[in-house]
MDTraj code that builds the backbone (N, CA, C; nanometers):
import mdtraj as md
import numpy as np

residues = "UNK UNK UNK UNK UNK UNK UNK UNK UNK UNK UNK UNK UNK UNK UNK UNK UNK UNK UNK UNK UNK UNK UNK UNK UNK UNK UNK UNK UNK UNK UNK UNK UNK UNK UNK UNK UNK UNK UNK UNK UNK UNK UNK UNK UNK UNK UNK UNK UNK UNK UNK UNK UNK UNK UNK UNK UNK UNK UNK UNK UNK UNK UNK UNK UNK UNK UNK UNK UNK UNK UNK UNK UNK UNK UNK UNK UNK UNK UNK UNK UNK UNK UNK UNK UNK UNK UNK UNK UNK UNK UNK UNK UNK UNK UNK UNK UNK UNK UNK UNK UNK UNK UNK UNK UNK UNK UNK UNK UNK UNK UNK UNK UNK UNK UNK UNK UNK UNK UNK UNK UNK UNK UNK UNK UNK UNK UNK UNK UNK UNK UNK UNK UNK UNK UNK UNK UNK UNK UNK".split()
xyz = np.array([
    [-0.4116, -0.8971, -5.8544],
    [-0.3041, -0.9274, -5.9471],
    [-0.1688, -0.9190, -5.8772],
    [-0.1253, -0.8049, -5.7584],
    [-0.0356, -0.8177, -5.7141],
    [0.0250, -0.9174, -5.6084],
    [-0.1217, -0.9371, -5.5439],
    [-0.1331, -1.0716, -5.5041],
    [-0.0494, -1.1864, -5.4761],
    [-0.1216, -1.1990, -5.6296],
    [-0.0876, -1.3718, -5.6919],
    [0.0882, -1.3131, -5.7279],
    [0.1409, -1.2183, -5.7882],
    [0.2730, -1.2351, -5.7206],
    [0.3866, -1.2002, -5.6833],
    [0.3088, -1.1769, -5.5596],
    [0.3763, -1.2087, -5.4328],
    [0.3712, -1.3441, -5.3255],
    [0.2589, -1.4297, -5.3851],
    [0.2702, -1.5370, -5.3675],
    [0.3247, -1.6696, -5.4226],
    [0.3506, -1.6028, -5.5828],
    [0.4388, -1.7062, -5.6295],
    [0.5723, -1.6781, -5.6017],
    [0.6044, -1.5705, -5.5964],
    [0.8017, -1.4833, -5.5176],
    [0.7985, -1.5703, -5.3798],
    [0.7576, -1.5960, -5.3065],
    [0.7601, -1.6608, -5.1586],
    [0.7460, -1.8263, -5.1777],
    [0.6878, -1.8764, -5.2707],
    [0.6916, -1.9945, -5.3115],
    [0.7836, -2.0237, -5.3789],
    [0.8201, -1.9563, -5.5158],
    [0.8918, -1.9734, -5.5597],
    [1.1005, -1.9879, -5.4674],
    [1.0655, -1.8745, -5.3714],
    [1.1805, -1.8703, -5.2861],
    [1.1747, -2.0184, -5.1671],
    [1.0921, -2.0658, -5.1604],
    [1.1073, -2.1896, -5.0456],
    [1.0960, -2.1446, -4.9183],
    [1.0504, -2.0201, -4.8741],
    [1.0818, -1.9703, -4.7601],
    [0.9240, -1.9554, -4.7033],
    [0.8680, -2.0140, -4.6015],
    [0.7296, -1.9609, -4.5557],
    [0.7381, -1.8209, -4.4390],
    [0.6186, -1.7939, -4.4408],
    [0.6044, -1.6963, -4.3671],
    [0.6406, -1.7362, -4.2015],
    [0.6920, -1.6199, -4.1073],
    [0.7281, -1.6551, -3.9835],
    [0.8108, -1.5877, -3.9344],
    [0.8616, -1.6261, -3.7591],
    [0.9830, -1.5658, -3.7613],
    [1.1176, -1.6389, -3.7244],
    [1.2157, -1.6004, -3.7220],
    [1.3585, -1.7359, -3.7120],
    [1.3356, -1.7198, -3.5835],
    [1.4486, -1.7869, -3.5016],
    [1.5035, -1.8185, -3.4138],
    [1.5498, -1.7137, -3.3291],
    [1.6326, -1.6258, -3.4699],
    [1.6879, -1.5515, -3.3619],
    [1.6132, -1.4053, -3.3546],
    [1.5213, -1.4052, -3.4462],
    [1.4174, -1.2835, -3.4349],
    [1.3854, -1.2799, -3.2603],
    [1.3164, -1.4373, -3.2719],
    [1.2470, -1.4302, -3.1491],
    [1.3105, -1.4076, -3.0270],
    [1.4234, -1.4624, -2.9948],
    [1.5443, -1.4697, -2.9125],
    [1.5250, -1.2948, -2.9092],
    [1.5625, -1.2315, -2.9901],
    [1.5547, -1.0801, -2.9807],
    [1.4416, -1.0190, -2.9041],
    [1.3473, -1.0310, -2.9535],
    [1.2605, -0.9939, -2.8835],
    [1.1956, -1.0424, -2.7450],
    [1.2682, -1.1683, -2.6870],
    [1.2476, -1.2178, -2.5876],
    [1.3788, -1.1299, -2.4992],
    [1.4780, -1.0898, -2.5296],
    [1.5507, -1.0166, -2.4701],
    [1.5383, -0.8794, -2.4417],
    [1.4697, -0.8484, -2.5444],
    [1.3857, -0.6583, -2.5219],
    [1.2728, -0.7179, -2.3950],
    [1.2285, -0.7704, -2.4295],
    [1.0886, -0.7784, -2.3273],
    [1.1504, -0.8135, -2.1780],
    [1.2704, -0.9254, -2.1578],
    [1.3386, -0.9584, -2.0288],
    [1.4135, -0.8081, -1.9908],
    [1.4256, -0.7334, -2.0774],
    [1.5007, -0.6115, -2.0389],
    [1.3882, -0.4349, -1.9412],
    [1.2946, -0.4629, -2.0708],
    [1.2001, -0.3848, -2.0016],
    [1.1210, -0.4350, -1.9054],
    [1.0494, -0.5419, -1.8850],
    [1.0614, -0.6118, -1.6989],
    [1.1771, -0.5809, -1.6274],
    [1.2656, -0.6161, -1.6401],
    [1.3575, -0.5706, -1.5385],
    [1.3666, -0.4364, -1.4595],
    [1.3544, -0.3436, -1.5802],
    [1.2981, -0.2097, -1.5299],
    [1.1596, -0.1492, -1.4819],
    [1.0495, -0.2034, -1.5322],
    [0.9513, -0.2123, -1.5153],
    [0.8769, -0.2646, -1.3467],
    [0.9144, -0.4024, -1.2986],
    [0.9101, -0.4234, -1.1476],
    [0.9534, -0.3686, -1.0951],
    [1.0782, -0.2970, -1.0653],
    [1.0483, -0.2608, -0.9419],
    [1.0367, -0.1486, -0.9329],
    [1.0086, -0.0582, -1.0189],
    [0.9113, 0.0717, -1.0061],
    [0.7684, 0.0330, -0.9969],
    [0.7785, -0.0785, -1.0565],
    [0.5838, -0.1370, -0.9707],
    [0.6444, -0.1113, -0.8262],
    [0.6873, -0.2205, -0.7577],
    [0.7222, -0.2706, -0.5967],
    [0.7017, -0.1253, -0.5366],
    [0.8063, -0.0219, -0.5846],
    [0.8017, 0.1058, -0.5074],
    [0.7069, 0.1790, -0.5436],
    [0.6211, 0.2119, -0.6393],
    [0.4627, 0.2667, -0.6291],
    [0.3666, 0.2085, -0.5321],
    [0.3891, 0.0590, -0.5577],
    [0.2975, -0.0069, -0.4091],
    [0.3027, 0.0239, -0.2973],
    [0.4850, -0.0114, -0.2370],
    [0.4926, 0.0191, -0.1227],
    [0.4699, 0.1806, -0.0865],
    [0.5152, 0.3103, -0.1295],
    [0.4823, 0.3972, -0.1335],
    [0.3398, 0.4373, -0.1242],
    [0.2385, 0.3934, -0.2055],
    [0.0724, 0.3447, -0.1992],
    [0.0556, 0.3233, -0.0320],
    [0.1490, 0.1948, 0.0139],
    [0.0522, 0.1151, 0.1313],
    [0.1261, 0.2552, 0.2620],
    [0.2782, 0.2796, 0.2536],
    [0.3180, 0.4315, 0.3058],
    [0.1827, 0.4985, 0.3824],
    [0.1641, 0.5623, 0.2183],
    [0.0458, 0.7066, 0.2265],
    [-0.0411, 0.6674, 0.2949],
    [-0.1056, 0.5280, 0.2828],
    [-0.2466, 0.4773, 0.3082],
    [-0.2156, 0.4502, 0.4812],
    [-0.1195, 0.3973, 0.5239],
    [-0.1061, 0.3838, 0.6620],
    [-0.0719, 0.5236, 0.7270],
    [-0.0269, 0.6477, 0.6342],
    [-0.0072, 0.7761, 0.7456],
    [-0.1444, 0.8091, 0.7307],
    [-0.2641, 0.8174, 0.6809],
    [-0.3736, 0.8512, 0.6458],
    [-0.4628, 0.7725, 0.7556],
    [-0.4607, 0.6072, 0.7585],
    [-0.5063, 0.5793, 0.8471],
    [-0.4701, 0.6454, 1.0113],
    [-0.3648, 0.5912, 1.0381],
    [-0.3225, 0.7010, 1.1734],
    [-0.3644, 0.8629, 1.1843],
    [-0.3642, 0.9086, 1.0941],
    [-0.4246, 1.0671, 1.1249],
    [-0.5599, 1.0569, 1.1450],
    [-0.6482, 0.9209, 1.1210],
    [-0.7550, 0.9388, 1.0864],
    [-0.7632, 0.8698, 1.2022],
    [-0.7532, 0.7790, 1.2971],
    [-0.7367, 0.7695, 1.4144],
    [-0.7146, 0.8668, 1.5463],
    [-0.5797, 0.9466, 1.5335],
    [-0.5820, 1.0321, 1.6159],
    [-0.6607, 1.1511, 1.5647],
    [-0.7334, 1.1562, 1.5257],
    [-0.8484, 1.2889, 1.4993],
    [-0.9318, 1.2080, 1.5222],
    [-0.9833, 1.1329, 1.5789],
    [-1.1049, 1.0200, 1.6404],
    [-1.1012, 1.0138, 1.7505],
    [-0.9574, 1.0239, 1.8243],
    [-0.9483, 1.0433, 1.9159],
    [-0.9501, 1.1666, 1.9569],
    [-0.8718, 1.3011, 1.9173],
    [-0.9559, 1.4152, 1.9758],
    [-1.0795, 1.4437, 1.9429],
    [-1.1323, 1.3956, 1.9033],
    [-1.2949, 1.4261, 1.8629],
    [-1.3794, 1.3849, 1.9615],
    [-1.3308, 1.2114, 2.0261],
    [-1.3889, 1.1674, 2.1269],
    [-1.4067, 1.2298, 2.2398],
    [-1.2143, 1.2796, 2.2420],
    [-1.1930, 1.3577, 2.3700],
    [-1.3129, 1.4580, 2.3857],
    [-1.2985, 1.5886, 2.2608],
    [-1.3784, 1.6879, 2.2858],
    [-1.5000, 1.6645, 2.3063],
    [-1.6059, 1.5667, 2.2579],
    [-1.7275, 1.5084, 2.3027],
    [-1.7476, 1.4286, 2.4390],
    [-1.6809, 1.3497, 2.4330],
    [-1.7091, 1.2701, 2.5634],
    [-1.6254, 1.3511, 2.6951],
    [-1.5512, 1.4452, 2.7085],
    [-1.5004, 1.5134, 2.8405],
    [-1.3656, 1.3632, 2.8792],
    [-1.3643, 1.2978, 2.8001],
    [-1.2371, 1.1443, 2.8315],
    [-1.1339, 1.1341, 2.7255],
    [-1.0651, 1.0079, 2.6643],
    [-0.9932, 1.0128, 2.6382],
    [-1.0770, 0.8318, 2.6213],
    [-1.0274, 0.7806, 2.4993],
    [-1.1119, 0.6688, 2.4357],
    [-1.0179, 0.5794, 2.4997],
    [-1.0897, 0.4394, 2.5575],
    [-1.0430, 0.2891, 2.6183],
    [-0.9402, 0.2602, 2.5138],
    [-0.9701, 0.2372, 2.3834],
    [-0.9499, 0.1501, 2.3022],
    [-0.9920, 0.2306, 2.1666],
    [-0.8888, 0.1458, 2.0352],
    [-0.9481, 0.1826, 1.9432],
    [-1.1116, 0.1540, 1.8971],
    [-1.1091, -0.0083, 1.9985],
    [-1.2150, -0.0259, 1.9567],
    [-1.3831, 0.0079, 2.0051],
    [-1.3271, 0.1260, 2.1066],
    [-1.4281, 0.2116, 2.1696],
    [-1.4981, 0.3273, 2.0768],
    [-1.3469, 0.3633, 2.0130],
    [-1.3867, 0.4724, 1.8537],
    [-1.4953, 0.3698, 1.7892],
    [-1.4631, 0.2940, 1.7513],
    [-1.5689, 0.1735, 1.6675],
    [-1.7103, 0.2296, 1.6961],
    [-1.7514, 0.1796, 1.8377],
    [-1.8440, 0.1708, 1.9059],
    [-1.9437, 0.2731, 1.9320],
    [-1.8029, 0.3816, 1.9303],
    [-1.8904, 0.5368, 1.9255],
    [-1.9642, 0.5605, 1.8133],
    [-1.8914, 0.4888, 1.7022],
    [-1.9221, 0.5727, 1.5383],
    [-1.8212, 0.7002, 1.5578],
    [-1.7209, 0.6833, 1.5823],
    [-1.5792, 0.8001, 1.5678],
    [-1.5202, 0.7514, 1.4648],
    [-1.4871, 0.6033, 1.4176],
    [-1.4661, 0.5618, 1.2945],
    [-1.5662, 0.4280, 1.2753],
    [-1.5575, 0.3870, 1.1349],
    [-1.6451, 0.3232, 1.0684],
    [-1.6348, 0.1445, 1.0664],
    [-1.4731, 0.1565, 1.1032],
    [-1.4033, 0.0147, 1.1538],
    [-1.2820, 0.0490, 1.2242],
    [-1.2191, -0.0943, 1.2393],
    [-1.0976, -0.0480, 1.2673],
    [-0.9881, -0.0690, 1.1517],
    [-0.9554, 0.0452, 1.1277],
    [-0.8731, 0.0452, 1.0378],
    [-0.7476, -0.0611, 0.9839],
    [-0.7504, -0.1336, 0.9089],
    [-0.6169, -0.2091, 0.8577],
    [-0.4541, -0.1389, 0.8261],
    [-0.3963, -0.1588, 0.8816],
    [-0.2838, -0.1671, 0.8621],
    [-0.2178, -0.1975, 0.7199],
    [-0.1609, -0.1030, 0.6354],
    [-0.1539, -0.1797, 0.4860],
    [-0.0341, -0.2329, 0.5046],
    [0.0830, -0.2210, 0.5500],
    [0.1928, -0.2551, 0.5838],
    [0.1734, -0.4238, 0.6643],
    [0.1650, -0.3900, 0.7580],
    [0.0994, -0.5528, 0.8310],
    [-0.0146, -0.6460, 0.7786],
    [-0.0919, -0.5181, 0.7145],
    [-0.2294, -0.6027, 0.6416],
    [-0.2743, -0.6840, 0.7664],
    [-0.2920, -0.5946, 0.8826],
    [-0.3607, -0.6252, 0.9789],
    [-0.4915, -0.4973, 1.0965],
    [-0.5521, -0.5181, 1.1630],
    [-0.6090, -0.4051, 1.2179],
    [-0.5740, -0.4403, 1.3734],
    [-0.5070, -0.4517, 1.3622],
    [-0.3819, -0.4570, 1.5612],
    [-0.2843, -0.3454, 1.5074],
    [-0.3167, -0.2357, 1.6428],
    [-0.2574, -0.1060, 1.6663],
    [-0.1661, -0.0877, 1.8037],
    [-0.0830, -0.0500, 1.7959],
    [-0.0088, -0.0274, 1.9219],
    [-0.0874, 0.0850, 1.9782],
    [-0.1611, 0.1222, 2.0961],
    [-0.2587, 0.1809, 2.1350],
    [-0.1733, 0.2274, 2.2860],
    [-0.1389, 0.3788, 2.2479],
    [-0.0274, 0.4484, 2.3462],
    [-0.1343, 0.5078, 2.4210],
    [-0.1407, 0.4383, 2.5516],
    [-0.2317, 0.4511, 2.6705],
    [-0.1387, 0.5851, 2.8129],
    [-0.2379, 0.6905, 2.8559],
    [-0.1723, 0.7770, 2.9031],
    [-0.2641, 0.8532, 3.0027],
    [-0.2058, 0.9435, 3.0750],
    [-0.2910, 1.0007, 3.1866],
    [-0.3954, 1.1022, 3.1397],
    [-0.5345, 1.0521, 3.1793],
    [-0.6712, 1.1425, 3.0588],
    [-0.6504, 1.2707, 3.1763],
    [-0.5777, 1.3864, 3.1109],
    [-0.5914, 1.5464, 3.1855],
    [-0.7411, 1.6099, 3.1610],
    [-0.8353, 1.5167, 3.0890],
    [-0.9967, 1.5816, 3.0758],
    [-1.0477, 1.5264, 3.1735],
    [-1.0507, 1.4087, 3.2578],
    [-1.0926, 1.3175, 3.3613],
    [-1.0754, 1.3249, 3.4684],
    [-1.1637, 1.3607, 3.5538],
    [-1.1677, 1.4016, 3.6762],
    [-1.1260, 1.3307, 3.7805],
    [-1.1500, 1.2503, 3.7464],
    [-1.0879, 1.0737, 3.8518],
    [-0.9400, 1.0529, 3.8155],
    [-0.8668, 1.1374, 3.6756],
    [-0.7306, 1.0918, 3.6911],
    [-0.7277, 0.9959, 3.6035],
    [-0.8026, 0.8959, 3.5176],
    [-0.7879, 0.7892, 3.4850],
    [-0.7046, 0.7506, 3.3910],
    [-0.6676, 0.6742, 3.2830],
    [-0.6231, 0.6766, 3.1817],
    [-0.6874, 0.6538, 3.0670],
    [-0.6267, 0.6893, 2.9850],
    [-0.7138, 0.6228, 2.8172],
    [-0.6154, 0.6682, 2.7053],
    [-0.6144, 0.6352, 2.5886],
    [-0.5773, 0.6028, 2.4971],
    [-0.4801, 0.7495, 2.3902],
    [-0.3997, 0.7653, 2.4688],
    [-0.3262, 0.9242, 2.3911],
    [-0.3271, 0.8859, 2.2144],
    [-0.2417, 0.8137, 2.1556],
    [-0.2182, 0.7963, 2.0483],
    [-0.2124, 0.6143, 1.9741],
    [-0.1904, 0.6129, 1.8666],
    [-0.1977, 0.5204, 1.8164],
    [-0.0551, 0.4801, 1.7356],
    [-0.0314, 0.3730, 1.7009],
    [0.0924, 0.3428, 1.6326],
    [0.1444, 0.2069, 1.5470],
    [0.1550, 0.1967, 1.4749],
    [0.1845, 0.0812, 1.3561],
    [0.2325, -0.0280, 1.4703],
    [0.2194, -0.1386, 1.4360],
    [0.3067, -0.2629, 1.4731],
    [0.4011, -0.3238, 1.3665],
    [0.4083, -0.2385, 1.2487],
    [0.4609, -0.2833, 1.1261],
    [0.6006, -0.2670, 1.1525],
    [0.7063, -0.4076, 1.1500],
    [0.8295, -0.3685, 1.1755],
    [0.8960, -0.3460, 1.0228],
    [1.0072, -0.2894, 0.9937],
    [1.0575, -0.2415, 0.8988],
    [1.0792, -0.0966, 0.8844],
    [1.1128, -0.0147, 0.8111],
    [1.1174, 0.1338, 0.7650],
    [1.0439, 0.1474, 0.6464],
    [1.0611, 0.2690, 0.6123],
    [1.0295, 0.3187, 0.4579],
    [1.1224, 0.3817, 0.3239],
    [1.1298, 0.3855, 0.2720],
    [1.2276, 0.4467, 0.2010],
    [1.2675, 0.5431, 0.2441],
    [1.2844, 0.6226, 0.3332],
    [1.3905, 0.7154, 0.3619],
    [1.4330, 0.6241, 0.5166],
    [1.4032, 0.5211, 0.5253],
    [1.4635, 0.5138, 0.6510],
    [1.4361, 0.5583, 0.7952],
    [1.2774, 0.5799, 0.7956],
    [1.1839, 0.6220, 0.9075],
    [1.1126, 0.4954, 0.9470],
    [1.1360, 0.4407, 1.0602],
    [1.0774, 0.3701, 1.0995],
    [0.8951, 0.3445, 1.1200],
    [0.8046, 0.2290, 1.0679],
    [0.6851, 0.2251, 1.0579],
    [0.6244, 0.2767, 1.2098],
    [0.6622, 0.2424, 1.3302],
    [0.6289, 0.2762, 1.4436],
    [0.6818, 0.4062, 1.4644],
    [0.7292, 0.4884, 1.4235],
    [0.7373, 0.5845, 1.4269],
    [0.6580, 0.6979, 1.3536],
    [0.5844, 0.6873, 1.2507],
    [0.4999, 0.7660, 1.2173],
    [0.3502, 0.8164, 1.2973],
])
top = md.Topology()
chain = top.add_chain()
for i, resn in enumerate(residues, 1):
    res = top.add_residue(resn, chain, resSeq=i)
    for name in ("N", "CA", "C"):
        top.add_atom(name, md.element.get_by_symbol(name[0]), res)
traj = md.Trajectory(xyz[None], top)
């Protein structure tokens, strides 16, 4: 019963159901407003994300490499000698470069009896910084 009218009040008024013009306009301006704020606290959770994930990879590298060291009495060719050993599982990607090419800091092996060299540390090729302004090759 209440219904029927409230459907003859809306008929009777000429007006259909919907929204104007400038409803929508409104709410297309709330929504352009909270995106605005919204990206780029995405952007900096990501980049921050790919950050963590590349100091994680590198630690997880140079602890592959002393591990090698302490097992093998050397100092590893290459990252991709860790591979080979099973010291790691691949070679790690780069989230920053979104690549697995490492600057591979080659140095005098003091476990090696011959003197030789092999592989001290590892290091991003990712050019840019991070939010504080620390360079990617520098971590």
């Amino acid at each position: 019963m209440i219904g029927k009218g409230l459907k003859k009040a809306a008929a009777s008024s000429g007006r259909q159901g919907g929204f104007s013009l400038l409803e929508l306009m409104i709410a297309m301006f709330i929504l352009v407003i909270l995106l605005s704020v919204a990206i780029p606290t995405y952007q900096r959770s990501v980049q921050h994300a790919r950050e963590t994930v590349l100091k994680e990879n590198l630690w997880q590298m140079r602890r592959a490499i002393d591990q090698f060291a302490g097992d093998k009495g050397k100092l590893p060719r290459s990252v991709d000698e860790l591979v080979e050993n099973k010291y790691l599982r691949e070679r790690p990607v780069d989230p920053i470069s979104e690549s697995t090419e490492w600057e591979e800091i080659m140095g005098d092996d003091p476990n090696n009896p011959d003197g030789g060299q092999g592989m001290t540390d590892v290091k991003s090729l990712a050019g840019g910084s991070d939010g504080d302004g620390k360079s990617y090759s520098d971590y």
